[in-house]
PQR file of N, CA, C, O and H, with PARSE charges and radii, in Angstrom:
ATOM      1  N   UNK A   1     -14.822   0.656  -7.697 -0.4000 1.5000
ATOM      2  CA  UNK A   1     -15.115  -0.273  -6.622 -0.0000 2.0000
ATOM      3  C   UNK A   1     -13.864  -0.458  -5.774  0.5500 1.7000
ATOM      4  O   UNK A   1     -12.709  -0.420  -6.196 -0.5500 1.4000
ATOM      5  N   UNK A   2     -14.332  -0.704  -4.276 -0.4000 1.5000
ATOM      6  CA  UNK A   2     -12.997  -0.267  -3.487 -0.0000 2.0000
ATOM      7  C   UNK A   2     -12.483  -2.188  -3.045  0.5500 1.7000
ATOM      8  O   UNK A   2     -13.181  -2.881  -2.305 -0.5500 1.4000
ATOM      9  H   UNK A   2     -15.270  -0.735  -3.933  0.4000 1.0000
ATOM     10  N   UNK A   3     -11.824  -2.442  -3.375 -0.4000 1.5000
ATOM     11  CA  UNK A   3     -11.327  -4.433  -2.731 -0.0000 2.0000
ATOM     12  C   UNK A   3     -11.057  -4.362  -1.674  0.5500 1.7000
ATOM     13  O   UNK A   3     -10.719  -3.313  -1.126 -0.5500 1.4000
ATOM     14  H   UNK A   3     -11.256  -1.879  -3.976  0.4000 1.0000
ATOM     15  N   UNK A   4     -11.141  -5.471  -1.125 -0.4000 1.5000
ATOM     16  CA  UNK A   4     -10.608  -5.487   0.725 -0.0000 2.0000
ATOM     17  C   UNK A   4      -9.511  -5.889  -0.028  0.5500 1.7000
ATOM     18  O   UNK A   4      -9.330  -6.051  -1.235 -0.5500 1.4000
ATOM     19  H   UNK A   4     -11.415  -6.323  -1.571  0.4000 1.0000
ATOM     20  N   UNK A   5      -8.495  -6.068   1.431 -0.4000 1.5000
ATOM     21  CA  UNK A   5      -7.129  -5.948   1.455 -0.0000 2.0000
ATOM     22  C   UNK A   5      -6.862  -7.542   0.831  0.5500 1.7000
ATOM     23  O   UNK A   5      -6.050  -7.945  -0.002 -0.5500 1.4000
ATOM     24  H   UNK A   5      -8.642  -5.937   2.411  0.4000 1.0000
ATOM     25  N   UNK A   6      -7.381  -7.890   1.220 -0.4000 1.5000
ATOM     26  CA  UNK A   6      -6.917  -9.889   0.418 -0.0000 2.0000
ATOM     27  C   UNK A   6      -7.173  -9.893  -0.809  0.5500 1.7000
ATOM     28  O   UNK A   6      -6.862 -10.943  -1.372 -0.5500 1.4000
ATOM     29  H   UNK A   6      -8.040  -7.563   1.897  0.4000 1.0000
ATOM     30  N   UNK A   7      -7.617  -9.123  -1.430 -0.4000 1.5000
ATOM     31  CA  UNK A   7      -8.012  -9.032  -2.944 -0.0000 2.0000
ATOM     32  C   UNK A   7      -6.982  -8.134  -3.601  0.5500 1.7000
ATOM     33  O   UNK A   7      -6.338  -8.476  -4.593 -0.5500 1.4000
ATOM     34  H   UNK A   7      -7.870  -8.270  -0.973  0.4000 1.0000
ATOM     35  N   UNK A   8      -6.886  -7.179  -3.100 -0.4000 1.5000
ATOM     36  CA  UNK A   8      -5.480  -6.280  -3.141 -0.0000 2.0000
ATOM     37  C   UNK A   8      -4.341  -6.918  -3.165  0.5500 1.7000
ATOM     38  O   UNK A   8      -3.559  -6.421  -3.975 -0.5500 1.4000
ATOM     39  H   UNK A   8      -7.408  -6.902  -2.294  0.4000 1.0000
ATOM     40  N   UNK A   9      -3.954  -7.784  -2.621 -0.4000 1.5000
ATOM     41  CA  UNK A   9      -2.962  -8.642  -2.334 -0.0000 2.0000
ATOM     42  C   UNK A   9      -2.845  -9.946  -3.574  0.5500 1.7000
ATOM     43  O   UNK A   9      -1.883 -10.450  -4.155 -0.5500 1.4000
ATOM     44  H   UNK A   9      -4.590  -8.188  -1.963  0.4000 1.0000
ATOM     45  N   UNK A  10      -4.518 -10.206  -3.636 -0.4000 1.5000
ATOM     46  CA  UNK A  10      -4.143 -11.255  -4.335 -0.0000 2.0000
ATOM     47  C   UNK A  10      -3.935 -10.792  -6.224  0.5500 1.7000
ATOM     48  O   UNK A  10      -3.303 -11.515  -6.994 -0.5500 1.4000
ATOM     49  H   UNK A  10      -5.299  -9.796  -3.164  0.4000 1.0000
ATOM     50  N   UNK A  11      -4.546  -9.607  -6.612 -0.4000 1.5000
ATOM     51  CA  UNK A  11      -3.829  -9.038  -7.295 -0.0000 2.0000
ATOM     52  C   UNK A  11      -2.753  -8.439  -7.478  0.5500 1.7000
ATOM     53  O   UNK A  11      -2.456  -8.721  -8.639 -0.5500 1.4000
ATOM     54  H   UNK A  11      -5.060  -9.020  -5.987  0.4000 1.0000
ATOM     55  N   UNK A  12      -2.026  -7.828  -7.090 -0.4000 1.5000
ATOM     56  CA  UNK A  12      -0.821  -7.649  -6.658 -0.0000 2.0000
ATOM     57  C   UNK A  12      -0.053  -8.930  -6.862  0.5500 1.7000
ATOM     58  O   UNK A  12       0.782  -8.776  -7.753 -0.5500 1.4000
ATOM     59  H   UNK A  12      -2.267  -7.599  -6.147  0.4000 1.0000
ATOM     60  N   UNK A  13      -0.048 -10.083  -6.368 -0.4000 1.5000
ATOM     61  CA  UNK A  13       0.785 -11.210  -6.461 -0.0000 2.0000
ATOM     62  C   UNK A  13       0.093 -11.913  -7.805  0.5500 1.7000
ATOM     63  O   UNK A  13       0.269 -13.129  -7.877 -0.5500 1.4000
ATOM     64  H   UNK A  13      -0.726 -10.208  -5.644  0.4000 1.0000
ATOM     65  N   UNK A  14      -0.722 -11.253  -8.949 -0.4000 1.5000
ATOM     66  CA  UNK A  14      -0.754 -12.069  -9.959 -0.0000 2.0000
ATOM     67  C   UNK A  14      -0.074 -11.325 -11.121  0.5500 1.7000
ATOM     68  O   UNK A  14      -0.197 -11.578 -12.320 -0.5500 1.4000
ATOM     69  H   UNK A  14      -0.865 -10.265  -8.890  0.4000 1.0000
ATOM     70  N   UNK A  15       0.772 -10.223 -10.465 -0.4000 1.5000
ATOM     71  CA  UNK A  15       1.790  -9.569 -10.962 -0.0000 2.0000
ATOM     72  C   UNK A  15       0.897  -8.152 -11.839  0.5500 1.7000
ATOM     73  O   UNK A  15      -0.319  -8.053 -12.002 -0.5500 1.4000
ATOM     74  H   UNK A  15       0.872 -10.018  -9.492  0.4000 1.0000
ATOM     75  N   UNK A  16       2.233  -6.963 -12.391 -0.4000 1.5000
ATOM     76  CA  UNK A  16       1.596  -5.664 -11.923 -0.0000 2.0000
ATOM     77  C   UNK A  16       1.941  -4.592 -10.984  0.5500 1.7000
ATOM     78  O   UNK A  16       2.134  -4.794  -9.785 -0.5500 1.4000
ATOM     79  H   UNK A  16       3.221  -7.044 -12.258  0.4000 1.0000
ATOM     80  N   UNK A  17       1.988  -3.876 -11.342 -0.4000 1.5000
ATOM     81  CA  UNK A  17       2.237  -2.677 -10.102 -0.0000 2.0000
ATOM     82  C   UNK A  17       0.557  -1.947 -10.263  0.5500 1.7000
ATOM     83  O   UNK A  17      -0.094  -1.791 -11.296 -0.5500 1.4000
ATOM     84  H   UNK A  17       1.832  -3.712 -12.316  0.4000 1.0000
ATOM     85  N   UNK A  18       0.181  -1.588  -8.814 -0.4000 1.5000
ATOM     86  CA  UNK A  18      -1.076  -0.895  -9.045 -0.0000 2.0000
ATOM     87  C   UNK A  18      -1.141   0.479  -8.012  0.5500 1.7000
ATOM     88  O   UNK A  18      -0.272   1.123  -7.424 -0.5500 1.4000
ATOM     89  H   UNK A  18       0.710  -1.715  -7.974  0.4000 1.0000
ATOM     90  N   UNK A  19      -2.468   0.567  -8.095 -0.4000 1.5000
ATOM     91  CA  UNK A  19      -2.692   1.967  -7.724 -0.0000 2.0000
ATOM     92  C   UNK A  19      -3.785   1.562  -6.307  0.5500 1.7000
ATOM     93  O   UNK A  19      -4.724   0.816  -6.586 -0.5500 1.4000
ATOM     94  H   UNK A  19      -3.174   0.043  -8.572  0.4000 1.0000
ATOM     95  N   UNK A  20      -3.685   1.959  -5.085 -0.4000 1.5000
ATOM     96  CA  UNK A  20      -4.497   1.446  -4.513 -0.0000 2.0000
ATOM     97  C   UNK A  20      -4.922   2.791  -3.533  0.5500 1.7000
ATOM     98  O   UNK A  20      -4.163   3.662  -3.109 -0.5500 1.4000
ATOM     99  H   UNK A  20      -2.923   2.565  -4.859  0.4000 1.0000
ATOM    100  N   UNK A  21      -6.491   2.646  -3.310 -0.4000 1.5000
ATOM    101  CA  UNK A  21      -7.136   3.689  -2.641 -0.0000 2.0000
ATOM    102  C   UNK A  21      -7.008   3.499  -0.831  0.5500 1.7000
ATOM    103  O   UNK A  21      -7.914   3.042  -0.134 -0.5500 1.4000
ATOM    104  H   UNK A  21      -7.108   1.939  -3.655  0.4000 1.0000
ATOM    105  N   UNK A  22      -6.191   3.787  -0.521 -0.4000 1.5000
ATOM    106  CA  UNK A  22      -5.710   4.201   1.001 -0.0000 2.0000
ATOM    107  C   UNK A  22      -6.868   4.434   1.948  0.5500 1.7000
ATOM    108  O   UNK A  22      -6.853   3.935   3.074 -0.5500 1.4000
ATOM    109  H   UNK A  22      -5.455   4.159  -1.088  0.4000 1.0000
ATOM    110  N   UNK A  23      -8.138   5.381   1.401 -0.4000 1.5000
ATOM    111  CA  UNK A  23      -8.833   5.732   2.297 -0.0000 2.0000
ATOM    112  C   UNK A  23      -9.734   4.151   2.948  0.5500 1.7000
ATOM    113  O   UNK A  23      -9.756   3.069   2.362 -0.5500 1.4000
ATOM    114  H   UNK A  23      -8.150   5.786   0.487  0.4000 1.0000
ATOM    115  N   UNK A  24     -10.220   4.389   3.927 -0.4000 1.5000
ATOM    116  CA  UNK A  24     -10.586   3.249   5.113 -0.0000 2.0000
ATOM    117  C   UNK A  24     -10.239   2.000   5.335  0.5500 1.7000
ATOM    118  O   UNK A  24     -10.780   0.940   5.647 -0.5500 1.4000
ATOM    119  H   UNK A  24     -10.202   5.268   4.403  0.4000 1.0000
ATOM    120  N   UNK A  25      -8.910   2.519   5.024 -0.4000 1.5000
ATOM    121  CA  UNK A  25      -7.703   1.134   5.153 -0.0000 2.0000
ATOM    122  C   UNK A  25      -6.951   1.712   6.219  0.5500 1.7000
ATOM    123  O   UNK A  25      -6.417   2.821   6.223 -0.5500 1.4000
ATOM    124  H   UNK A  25      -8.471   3.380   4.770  0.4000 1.0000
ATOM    125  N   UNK A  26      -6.964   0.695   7.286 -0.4000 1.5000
ATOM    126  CA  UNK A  26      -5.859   0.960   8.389 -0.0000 2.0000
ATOM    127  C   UNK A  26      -4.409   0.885   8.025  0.5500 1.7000
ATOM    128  O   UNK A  26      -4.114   0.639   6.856 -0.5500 1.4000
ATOM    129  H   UNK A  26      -7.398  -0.206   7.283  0.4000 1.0000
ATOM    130  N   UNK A  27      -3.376   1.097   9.023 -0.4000 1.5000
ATOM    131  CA  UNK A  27      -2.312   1.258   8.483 -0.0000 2.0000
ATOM    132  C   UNK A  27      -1.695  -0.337   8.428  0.5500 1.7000
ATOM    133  O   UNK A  27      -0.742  -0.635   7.709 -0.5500 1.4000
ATOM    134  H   UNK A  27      -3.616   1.297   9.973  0.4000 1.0000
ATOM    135  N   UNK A  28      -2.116  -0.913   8.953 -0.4000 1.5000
ATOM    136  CA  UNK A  28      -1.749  -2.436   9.521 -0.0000 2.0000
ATOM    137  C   UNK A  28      -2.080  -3.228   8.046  0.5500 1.7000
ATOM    138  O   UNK A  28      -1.380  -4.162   7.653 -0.5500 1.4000
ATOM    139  H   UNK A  28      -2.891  -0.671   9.537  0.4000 1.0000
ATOM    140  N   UNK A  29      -2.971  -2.835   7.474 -0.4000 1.5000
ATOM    141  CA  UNK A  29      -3.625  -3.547   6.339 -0.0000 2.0000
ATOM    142  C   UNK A  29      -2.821  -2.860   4.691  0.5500 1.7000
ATOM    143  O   UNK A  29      -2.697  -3.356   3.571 -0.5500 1.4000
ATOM    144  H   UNK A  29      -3.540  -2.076   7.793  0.4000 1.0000
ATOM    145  N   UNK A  30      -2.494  -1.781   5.173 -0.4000 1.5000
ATOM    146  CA  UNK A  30      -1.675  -1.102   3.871 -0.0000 2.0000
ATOM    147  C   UNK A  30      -0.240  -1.632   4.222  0.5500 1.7000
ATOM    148  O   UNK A  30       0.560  -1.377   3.322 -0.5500 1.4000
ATOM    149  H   UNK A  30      -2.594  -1.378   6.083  0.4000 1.0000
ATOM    150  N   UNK A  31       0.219  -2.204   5.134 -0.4000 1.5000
ATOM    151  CA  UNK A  31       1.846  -2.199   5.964 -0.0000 2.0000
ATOM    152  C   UNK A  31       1.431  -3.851   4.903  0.5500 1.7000
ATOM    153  O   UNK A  31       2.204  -4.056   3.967 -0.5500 1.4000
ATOM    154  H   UNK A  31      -0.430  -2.411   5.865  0.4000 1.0000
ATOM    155  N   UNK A  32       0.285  -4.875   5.111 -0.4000 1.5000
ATOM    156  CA  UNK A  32       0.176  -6.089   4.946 -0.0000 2.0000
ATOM    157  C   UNK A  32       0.996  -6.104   3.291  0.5500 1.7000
ATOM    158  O   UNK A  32       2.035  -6.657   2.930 -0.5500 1.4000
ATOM    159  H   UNK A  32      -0.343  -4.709   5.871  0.4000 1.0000
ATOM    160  N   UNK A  33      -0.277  -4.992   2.325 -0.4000 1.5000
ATOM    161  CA  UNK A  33       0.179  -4.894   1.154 -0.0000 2.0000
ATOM    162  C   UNK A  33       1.728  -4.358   0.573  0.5500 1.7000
ATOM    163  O   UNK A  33       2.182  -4.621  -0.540 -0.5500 1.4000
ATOM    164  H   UNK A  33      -1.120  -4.543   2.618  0.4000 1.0000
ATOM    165  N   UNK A  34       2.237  -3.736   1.384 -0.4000 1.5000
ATOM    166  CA  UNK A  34       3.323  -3.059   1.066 -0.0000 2.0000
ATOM    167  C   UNK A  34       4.301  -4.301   1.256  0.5500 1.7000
ATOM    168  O   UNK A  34       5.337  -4.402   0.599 -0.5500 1.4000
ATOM    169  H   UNK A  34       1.868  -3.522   2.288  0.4000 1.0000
ATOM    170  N   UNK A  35       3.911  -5.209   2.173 -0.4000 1.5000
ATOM    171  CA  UNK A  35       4.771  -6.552   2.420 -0.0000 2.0000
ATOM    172  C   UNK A  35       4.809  -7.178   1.061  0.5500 1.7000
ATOM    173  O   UNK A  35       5.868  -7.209   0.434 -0.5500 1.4000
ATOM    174  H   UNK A  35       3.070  -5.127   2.707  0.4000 1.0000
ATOM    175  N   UNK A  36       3.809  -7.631   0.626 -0.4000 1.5000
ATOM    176  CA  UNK A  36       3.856  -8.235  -0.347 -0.0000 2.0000
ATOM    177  C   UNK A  36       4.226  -7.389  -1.543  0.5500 1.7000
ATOM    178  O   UNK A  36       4.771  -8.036  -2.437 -0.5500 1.4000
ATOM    179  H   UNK A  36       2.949  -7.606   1.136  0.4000 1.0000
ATOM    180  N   UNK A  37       4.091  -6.322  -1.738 -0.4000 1.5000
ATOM    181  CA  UNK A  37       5.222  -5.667  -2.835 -0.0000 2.0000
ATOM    182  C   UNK A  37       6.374  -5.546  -2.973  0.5500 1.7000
ATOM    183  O   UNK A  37       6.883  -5.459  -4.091 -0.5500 1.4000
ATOM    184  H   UNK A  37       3.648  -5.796  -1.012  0.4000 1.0000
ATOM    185  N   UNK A  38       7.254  -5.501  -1.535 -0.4000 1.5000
ATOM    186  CA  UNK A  38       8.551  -5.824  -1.343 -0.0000 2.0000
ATOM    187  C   UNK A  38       8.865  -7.137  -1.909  0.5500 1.7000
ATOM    188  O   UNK A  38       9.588  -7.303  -2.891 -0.5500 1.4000
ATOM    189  H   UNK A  38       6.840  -5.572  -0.627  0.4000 1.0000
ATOM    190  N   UNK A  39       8.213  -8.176  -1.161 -0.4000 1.5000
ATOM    191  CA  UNK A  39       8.374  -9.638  -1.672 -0.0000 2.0000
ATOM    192  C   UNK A  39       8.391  -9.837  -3.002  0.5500 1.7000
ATOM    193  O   UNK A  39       9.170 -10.749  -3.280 -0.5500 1.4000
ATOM    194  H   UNK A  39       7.625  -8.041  -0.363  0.4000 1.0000
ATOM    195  N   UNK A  40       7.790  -9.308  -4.067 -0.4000 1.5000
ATOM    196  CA  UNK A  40       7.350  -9.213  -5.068 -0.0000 2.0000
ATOM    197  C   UNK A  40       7.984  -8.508  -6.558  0.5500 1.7000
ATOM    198  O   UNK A  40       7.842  -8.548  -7.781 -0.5500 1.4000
ATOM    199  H   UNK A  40       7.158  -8.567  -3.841  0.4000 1.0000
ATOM    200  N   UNK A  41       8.815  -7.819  -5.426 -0.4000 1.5000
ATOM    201  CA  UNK A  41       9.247  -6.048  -6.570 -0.0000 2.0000
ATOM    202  C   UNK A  41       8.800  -5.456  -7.202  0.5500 1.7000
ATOM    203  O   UNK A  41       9.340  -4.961  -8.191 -0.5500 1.4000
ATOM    204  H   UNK A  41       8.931  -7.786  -4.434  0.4000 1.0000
ATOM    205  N   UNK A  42       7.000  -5.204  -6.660 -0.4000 1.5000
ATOM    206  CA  UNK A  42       6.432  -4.246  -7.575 -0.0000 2.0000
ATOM    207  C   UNK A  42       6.243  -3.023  -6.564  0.5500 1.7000
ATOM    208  O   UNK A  42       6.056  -2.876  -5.357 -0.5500 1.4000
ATOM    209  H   UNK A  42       6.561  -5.607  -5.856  0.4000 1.0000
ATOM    210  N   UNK A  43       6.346  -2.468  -7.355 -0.4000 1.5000
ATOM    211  CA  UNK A  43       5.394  -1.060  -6.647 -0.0000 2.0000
ATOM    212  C   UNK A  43       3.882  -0.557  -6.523  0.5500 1.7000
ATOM    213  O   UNK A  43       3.092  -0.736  -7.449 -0.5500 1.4000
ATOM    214  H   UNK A  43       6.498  -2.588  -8.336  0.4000 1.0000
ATOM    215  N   UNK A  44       3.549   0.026  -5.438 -0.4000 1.5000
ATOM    216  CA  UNK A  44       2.326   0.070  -5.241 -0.0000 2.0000
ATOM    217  C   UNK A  44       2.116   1.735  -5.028  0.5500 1.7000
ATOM    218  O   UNK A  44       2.846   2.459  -4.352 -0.5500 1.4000
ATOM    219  H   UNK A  44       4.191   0.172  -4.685  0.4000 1.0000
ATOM    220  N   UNK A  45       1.069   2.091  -5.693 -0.4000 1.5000
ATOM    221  CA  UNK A  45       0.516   4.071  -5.119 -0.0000 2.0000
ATOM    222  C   UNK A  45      -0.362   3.629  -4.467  0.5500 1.7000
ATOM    223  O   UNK A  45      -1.276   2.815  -4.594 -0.5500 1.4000
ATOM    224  H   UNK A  45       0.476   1.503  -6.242  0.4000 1.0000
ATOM    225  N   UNK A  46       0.133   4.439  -3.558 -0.4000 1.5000
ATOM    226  CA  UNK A  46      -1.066   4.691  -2.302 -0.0000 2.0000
ATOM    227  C   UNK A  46      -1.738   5.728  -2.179  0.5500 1.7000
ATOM    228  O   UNK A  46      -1.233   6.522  -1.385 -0.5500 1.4000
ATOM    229  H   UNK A  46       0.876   5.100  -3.455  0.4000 1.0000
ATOM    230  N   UNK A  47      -2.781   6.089  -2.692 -0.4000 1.5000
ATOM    231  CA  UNK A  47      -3.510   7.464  -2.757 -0.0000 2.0000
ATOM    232  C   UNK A  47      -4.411   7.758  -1.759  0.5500 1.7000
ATOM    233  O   UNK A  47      -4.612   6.722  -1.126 -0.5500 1.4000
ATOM    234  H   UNK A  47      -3.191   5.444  -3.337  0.4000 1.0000
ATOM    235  N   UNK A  48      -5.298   9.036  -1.144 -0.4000 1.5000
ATOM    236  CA  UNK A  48      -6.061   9.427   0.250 -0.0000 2.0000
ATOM    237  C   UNK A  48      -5.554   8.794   1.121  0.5500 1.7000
ATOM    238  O   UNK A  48      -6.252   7.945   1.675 -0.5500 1.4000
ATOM    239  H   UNK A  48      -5.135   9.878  -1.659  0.4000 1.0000
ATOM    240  N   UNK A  49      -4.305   8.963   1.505 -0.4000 1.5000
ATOM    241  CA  UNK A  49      -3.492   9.104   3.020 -0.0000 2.0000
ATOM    242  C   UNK A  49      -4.346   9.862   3.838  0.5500 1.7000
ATOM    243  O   UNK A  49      -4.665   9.264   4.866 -0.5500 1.4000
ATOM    244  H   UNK A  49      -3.738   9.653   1.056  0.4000 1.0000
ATOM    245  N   UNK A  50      -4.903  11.192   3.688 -0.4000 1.5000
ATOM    246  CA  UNK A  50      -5.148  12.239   4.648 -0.0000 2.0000
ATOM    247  C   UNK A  50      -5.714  11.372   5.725  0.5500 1.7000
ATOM    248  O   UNK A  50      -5.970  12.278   6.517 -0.5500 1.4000
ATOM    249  H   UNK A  50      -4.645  11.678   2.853  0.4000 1.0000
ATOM    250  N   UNK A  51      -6.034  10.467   6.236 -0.4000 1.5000
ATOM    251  CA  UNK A  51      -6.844   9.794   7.512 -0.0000 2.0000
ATOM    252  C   UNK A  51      -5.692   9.406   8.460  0.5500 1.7000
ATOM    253  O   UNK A  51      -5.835   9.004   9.614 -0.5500 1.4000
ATOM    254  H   UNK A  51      -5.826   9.730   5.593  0.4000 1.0000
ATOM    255  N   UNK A  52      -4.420   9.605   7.740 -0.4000 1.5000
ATOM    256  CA  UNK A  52      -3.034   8.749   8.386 -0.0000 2.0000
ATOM    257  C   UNK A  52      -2.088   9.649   8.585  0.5500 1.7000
ATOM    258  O   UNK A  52      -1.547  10.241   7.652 -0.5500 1.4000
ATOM    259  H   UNK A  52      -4.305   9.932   6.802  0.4000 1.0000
ATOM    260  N   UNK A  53      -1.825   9.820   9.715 -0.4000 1.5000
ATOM    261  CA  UNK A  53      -0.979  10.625  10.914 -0.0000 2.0000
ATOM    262  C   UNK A  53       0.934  10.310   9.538  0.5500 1.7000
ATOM    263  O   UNK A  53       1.171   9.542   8.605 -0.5500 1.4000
ATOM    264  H   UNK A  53      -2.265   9.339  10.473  0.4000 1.0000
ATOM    265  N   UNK A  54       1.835  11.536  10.330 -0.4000 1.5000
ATOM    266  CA  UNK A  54       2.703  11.585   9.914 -0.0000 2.0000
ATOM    267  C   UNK A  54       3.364  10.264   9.553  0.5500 1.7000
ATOM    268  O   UNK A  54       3.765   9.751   8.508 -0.5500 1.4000
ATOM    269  H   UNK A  54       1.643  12.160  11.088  0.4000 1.0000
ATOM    270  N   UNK A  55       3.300   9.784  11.336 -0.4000 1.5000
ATOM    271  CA  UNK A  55       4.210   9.116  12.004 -0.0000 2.0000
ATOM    272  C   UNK A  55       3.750   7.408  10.848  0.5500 1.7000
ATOM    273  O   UNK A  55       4.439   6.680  10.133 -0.5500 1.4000
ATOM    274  H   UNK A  55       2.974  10.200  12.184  0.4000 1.0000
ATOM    275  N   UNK A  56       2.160   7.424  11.261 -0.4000 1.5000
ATOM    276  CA  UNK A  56       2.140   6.162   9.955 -0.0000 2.0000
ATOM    277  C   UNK A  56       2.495   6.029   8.695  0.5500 1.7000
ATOM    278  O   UNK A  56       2.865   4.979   8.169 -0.5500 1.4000
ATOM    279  H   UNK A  56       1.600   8.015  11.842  0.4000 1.0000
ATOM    280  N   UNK A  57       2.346   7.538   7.958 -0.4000 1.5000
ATOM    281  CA  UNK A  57       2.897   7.718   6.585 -0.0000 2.0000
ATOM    282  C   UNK A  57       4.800   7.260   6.500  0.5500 1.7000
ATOM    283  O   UNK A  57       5.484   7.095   5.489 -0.5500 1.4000
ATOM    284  H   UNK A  57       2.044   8.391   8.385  0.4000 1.0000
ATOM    285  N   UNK A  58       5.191   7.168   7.899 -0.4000 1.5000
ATOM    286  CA  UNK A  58       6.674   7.345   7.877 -0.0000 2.0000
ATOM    287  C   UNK A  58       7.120   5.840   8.215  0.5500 1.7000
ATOM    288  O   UNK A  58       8.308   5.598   7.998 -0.5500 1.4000
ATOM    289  H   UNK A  58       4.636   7.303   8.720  0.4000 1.0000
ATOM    290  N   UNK A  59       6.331   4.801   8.714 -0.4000 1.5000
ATOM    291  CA  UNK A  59       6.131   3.575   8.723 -0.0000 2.0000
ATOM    292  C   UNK A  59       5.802   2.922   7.611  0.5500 1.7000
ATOM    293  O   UNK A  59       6.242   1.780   7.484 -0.5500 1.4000
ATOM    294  H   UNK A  59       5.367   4.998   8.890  0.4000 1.0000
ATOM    295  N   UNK A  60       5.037   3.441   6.658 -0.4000 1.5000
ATOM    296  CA  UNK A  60       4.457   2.866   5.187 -0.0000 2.0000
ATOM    297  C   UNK A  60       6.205   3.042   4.148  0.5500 1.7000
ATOM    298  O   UNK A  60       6.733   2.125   3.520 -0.5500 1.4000
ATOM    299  H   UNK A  60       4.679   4.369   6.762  0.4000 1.0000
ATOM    300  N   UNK A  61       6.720   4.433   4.277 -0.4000 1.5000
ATOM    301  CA  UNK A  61       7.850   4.932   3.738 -0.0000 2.0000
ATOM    302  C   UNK A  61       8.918   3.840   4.357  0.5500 1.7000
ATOM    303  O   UNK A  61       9.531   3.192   3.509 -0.5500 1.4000
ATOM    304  H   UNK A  61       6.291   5.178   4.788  0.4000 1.0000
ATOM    305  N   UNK A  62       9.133   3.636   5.383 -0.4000 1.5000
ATOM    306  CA  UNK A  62      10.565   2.658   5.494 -0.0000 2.0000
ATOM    307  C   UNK A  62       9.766   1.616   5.141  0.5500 1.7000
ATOM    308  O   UNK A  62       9.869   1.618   3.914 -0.5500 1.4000
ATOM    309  H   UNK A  62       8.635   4.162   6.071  0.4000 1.0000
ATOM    310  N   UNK A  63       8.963   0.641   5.465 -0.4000 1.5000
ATOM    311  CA  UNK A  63       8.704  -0.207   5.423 -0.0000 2.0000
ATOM    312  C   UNK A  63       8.850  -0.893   3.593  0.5500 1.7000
ATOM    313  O   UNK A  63       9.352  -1.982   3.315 -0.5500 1.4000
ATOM    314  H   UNK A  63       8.879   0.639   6.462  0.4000 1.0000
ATOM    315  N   UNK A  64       8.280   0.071   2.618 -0.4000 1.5000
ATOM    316  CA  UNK A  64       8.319   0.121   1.241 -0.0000 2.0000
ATOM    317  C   UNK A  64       9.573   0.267   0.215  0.5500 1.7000
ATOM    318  O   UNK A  64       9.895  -0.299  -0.830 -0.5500 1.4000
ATOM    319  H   UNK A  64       7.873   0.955   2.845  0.4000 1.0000
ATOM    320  N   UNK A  65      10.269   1.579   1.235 -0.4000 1.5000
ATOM    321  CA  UNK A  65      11.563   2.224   0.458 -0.0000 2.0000
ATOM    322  C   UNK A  65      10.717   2.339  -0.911  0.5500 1.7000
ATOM    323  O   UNK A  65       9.503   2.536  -0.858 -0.5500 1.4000
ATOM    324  H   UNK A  65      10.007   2.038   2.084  0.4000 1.0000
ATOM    325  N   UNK A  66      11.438   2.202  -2.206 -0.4000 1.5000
ATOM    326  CA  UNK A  66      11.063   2.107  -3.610 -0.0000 2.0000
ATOM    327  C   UNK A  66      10.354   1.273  -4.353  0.5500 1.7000
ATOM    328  O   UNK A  66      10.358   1.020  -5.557 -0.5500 1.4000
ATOM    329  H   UNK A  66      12.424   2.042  -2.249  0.4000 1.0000
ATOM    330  N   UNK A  67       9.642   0.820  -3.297 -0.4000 1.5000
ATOM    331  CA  UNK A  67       8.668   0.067  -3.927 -0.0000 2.0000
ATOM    332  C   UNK A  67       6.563   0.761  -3.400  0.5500 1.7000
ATOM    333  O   UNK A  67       5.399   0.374  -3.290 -0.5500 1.4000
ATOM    334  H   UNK A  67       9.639   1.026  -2.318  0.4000 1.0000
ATOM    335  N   UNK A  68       7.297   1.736  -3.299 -0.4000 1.5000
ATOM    336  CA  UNK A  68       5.640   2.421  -2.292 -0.0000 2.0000
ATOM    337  C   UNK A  68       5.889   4.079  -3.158  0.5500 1.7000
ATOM    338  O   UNK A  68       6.969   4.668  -3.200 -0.5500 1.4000
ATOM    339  H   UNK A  68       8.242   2.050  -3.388  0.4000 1.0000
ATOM    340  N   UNK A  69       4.653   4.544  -3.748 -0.4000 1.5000
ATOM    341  CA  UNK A  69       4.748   5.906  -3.844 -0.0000 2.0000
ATOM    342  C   UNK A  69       3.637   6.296  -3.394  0.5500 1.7000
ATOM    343  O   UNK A  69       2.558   5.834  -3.766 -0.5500 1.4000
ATOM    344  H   UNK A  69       3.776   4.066  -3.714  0.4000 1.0000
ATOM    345  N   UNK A  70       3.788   7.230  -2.504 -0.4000 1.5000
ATOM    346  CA  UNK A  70       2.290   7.978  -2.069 -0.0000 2.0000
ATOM    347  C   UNK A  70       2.042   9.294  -2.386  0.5500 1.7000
ATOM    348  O   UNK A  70       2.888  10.183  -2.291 -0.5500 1.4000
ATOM    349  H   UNK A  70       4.664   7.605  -2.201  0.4000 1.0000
ATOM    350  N   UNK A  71       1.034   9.429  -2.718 -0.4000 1.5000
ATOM    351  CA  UNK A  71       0.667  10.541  -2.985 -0.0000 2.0000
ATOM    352  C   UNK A  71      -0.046  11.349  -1.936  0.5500 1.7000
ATOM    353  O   UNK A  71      -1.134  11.043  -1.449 -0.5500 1.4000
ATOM    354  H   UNK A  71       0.347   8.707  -2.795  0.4000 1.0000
ATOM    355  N   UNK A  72       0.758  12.540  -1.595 -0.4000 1.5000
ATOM    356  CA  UNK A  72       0.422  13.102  -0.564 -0.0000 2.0000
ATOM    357  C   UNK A  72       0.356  14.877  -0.798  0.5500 1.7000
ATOM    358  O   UNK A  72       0.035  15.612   0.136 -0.5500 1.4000
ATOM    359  H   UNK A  72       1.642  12.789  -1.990  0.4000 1.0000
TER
END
């Protein structure tokens, strides 16, 4: 089952590092979650990128540093 992004989030902040499905998630909404993993210090996988241009994959990457792994 796929969570919207506030559910994502709100797991994520009940601590955990997880695995989260990328596909029909904008980049604005994966940038939201990656916020709160920074805040947090967990790490998050981001898996089915393919819908997301270089240039966003390279926005998700600074934005995360070591706290974001994608699988690409």
């Amino acid at each position: 089952m796929s969570r919207n992004t506030d559910n994502v989030i709100r797991i994520l902040k009940a601590g955990g590092n997880i695995s989260v499905d990328a596909k029909g998630r904008n980049t604005d909404n994966i940038l939201r979650i990656v916020k709160v993993a920074v805040e947090m210090n967990k790490v998050v996988t981001f898996r089915n990128l393919d819908d997301h241009n270089t240039d966003n994959i390279l926005r998700i990457v600074k934005a995360g540093g070591d706290n974001v792994v994608l699988e690409i």
